[in-house]
N, C-alpha and C positions, 0 to 999 in steps of 0.2 A: 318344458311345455307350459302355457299358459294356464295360470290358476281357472278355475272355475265357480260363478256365480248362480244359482237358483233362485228364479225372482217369479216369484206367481203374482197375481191380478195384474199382467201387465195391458194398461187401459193405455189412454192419450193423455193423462196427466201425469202425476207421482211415477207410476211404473213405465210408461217408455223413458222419463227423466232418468227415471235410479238405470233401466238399461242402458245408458248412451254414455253417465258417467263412469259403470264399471267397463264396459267397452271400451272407454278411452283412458281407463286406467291401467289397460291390459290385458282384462279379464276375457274367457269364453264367457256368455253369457245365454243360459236354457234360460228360454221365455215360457212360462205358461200363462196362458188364459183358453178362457170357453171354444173360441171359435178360432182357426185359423188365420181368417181376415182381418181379425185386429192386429194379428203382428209378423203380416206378408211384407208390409211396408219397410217396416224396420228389417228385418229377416235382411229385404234384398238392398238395404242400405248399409247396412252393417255388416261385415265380412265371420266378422266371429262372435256375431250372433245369427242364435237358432231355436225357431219355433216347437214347442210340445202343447200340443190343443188338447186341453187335460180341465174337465170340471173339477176342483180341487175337490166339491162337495161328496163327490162319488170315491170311496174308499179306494177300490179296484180300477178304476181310471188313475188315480194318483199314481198308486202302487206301482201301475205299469208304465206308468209318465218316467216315474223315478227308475225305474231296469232303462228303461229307453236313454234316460241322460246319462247312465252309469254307464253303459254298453258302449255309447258315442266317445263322454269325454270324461271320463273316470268318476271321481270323488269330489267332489264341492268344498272348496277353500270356505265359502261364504252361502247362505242360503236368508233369503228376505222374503218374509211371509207378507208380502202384500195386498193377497185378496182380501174381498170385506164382501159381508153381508149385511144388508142392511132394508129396514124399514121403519117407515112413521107410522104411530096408531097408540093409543093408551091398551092398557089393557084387557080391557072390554071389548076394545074394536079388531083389536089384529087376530087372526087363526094363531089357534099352537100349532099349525103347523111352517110357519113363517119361522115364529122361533125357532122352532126345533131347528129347519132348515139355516137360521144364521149361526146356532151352535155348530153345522158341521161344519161350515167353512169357516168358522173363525177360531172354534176351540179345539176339532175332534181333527182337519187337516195339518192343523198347528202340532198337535200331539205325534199323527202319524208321520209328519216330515220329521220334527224333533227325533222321535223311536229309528229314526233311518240314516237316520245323519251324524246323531251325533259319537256313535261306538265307531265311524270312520273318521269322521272327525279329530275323536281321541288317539286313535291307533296311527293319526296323521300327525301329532302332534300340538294340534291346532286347528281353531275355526271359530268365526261365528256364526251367530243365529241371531237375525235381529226383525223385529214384529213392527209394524206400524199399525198405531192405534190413534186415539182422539181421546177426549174429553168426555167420552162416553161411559170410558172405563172407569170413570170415577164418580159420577154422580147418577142417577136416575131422575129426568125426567116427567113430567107424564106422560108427552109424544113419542118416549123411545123405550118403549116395556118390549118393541119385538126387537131392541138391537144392543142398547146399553147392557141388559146382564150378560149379554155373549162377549161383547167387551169389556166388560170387565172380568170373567171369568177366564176370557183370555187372557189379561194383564198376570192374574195370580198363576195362572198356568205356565208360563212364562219363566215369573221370578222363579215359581219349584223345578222350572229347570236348567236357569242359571245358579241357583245353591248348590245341586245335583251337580252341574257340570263343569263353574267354575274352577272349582279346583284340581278339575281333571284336565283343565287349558283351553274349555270350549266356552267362546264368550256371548252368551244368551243379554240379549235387553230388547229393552221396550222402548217407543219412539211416540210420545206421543203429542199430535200435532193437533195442536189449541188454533184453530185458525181455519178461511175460506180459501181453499186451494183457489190459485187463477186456472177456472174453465169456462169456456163458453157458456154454461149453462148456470156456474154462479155467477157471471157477469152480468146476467142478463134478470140472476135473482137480487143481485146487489146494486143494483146501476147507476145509482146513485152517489156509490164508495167510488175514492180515489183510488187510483194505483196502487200505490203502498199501503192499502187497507189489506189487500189480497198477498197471502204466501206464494209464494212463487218456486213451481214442482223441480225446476233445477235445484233449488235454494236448498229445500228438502233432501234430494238425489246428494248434495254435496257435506249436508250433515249426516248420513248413515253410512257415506263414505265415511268422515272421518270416526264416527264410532265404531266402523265394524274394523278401525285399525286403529284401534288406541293400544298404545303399550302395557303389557300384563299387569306392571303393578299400578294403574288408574283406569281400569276400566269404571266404566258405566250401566248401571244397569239400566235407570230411568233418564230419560235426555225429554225433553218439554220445549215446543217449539210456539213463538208466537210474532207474529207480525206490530213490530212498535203502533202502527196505525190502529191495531183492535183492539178495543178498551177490556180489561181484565173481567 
């Protein structure tokens, strides 16, 4: 039977990318995001992939996203946490309740997929778990008090359970990508930038390939991604 991949925030960038390449790498592939419509298209273009319309933010929607993928097609070779929350504002200006809201879906779904996945994972022998993040995780900001400490508390979230589960065979890391994804909507905030300024969401999709298959004794935990065009 075909291995199986869990891939949340699957949007029209990064995440229909990362679905198309485990797809044609073999993989079944559970899509989640918000709404069904975002991934009807793929759904019926892809034979072995299949949609779970799952808010990652709501604990009990996950929960039951995840029985739904188990029930269909077992246990998860691979699972990529791609959703993100995100907002601009200093900290004066954004609600705590923004924040709180980007803590659940970047730290508190991250923990509850990690808590589900990876004691199969182990009893399978293997697996990983790999997070995409940005530059957010590391530095603050003043525009990003409602999103940067969610990512970054994600990042350390992460590593404690790659130390945890490294050595139990499950390979946890972190991806993070220094760079303006090519979307419509940063083209059109960049428009100015050449092509090669912009990362490119296959490019992506074919790096977290190769880390979430790296051989046991080199794994990775941090991988940094950045387009030669954009100045450090």
């Amino acid at each position: 039977m075909s291995p199986l991949v869990i891939i949340t925030g699957v949007g029209p960038g990064t995440g229909s990318a990362l679905v198309r390449r485990f797809h044609d790498g073999g993989y079944q592939v559970a899509m989640l995001a918000r709404t069904a419509e975002r991934l009807s298209d793929l759904e019926s273009e892809l034979p072995n992939a299949f949609a779970v319309p799952c808010d990652v933010a709501d604990p009990a929607a996950l929960a039951n996203a995840l029985e739904t993928i188990e029930q269909r097609a077992g246990a998860p070779k691979v699972v990529i946490h791609n959703a993100v929350g995100g907002a601009f504002g200093n900290f004066l200006d954004i609600e705590p309740e923004v924040l709180q809201q980007n803590f659940q879906i970047n730290v508190m779904a991250l923990l509850q997929l990690a808590r589900w996945v990876a004691p199969q994972m182990e009893a399978a022998g293997g697996g990983a778990l790999l997070v995409t993040g940005n530059t957010a995780a590391y530095r603050g900001k003043a525009a990003f008090a409602g999103f940067a400490p969610s990512k970054a508390a994600q990042r350390v979230l992460t590593e404690c359970i790659a130390r945890e589960m490294g050595p139990r065979g499950v390979h946890a890391s972190f991806m993070m990508i220094d760079a303006v994804i090519d979307l419509p909507w940063t083209r059109a905030r960049f428009a100015d930038m050449p092509d090669d300024f912009f990362i490119q969401p296959s490019d992506i999709a074919e790096e977290v390939w190769h880390v979430t298959h790296q051989p046991r004794s080199a794994w990775s935990f941090l991988t940094e991604l950045r387009p030669f065009r954009e100045p450090w």
